[in-house]
C-alpha positions as semicolon CSV with decimal commas, in nm:
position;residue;x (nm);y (nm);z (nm)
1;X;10,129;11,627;10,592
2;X;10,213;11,674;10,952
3;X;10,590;11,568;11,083
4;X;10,619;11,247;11,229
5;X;10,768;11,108;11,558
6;X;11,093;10,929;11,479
7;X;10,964;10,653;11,660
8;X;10,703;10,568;11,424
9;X;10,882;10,708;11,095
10;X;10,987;10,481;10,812
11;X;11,355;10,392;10,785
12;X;11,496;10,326;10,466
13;X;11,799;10,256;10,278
14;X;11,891;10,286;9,940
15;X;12,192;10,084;9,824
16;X;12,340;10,182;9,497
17;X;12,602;10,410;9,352
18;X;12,383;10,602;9,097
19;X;12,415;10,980;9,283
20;X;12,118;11,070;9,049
21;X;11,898;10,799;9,140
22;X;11,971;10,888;9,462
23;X;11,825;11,228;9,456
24;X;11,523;11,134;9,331
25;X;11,487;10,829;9,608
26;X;11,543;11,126;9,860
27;X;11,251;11,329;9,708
28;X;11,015;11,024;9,710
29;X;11,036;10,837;9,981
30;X;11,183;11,189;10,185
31;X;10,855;11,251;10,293
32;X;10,757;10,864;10,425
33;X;11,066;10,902;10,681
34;X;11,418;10,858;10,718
35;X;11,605;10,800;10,387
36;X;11,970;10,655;10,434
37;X;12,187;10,578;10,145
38;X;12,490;10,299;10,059
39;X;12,706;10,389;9,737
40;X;12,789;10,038;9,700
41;X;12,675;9,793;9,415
42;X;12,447;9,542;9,613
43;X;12,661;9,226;9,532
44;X;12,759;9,184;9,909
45;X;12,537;9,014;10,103
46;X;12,649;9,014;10,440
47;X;12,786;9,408;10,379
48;X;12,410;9,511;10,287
49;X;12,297;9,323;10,564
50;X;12,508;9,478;10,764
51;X;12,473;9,807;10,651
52;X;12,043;9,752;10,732
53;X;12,105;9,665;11,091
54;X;12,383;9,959;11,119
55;X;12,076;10,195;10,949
56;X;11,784;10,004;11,138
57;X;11,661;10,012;10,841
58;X;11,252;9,864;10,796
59;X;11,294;9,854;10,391
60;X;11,569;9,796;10,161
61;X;11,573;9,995;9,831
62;X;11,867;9,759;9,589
63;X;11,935;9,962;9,247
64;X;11,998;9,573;9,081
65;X;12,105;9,789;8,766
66;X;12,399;9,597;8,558
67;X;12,409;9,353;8,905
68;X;12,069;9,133;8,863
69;X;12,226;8,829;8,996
70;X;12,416;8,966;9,276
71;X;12,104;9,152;9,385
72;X;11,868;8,826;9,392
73;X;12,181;8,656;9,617
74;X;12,118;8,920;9,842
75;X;11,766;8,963;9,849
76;X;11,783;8,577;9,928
77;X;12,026;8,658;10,209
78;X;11,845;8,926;10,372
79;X;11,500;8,694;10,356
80;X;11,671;8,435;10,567
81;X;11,910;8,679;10,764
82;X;11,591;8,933;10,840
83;X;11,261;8,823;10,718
84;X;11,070;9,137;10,833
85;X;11,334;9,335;10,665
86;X;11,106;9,507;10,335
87;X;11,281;9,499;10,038
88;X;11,197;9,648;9,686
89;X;11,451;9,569;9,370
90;X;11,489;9,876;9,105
91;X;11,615;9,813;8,781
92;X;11,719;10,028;8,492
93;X;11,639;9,810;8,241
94;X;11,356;9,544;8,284
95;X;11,601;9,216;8,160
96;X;11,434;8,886;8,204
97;X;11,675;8,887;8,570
98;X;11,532;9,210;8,668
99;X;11,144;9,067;8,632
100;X;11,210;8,773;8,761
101;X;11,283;8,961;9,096
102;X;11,018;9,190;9,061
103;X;11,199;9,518;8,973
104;X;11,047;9,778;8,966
105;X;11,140;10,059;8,654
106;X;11,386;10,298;8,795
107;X;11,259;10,561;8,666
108;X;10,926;10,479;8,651
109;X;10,618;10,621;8,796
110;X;10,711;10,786;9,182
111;X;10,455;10,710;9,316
112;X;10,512;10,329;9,202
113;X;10,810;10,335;9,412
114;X;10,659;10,494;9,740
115;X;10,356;10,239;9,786
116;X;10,579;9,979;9,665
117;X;10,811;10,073;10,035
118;X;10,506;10,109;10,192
119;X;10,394;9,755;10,109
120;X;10,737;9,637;10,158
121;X;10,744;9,733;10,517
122;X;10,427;9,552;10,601
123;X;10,499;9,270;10,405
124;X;10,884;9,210;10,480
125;X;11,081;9,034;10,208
126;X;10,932;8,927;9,897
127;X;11,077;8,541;9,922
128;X;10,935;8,483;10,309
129;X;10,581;8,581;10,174
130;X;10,328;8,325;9,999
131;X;10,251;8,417;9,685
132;X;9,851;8,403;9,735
133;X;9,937;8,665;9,985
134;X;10,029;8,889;9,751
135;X;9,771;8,815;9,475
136;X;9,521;8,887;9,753
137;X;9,714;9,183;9,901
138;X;9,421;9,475;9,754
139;X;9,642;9,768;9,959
140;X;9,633;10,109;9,825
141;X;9,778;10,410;9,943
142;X;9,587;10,530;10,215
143;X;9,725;10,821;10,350
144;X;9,522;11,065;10,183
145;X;9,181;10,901;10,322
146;X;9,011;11,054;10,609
147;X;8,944;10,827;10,883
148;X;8,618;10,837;10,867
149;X;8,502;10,768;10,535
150;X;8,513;10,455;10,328
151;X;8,737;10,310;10,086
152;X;8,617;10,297;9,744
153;X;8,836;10,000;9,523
């Protein structure tokens, strides 16, 4: 894949204290841009808001692990605060909390996790968007197809 301009690369910003998980966020989303990380339970809204301006961040990666409700107050918070902000929930166990905000396995599938920033960056938060939107969303990963040729569903 060729290097791209910082102007047009992909800021992101994991916030979370798991150092492993943090690795592996490098290593996946490394390659999409600019990776930026907060060792700090997401429980604070106004610090992770914060820390995404401070980052310019265009997505928010929350590890809502052990903090589920905490992490919907500030996904909440950032919807109003930034709406175009993206922001994908992790979760290392899928509790009822976790689903409800759409958490994705944290150590599922990689490339789960990379289309699901990539969406998030188009789409901005999850609360600001209708939810026919994202029924009728059909996005794929694209950055594999040549320019020229057509899309196959």
């Amino acid at each position: 894949m060729a290097a791209r301009d910082h102007a047009s690369a992909l800021q992101v910003l994991v916030v979370g204290t798991d150092e492993h998980y943090r690795e592996r966020a490098q290593v996946v989303l490394g390659e999409l841009g600019s990776v930026a990380f907060a060792a700090v339970q997401p429980a604070d809204q106004e610090l992770v808001a914060e820390l995404a301006l401070h980052e310019q961040a265009d997505v928010v990666v929350l590890d809502a692990t052990a903090c589920e409700a905490a992490a919907a107050r500030v996904v909440a918070t950032l919807a109003t605060a930034a709406p175009r902000l993206g922001v994908v929930v992790v979760c290392e166990h899928l509790t009822h909390a976790a689903r409800d905000l759409g958490a994705l396995p944290k150590w599922g599938w990689m490339r789960d996790l990379r289309v699901a920033v990539q969406h998030a960056q188009i789409d901005g938060s999850p609360l600001v968007q209708r939810p026919t939107d994202r029924l009728l969303a059909g996005r794929r990963d694209l950055r594999d197809v040549a320019p020229g040729s057509t899309a196959r569903r």
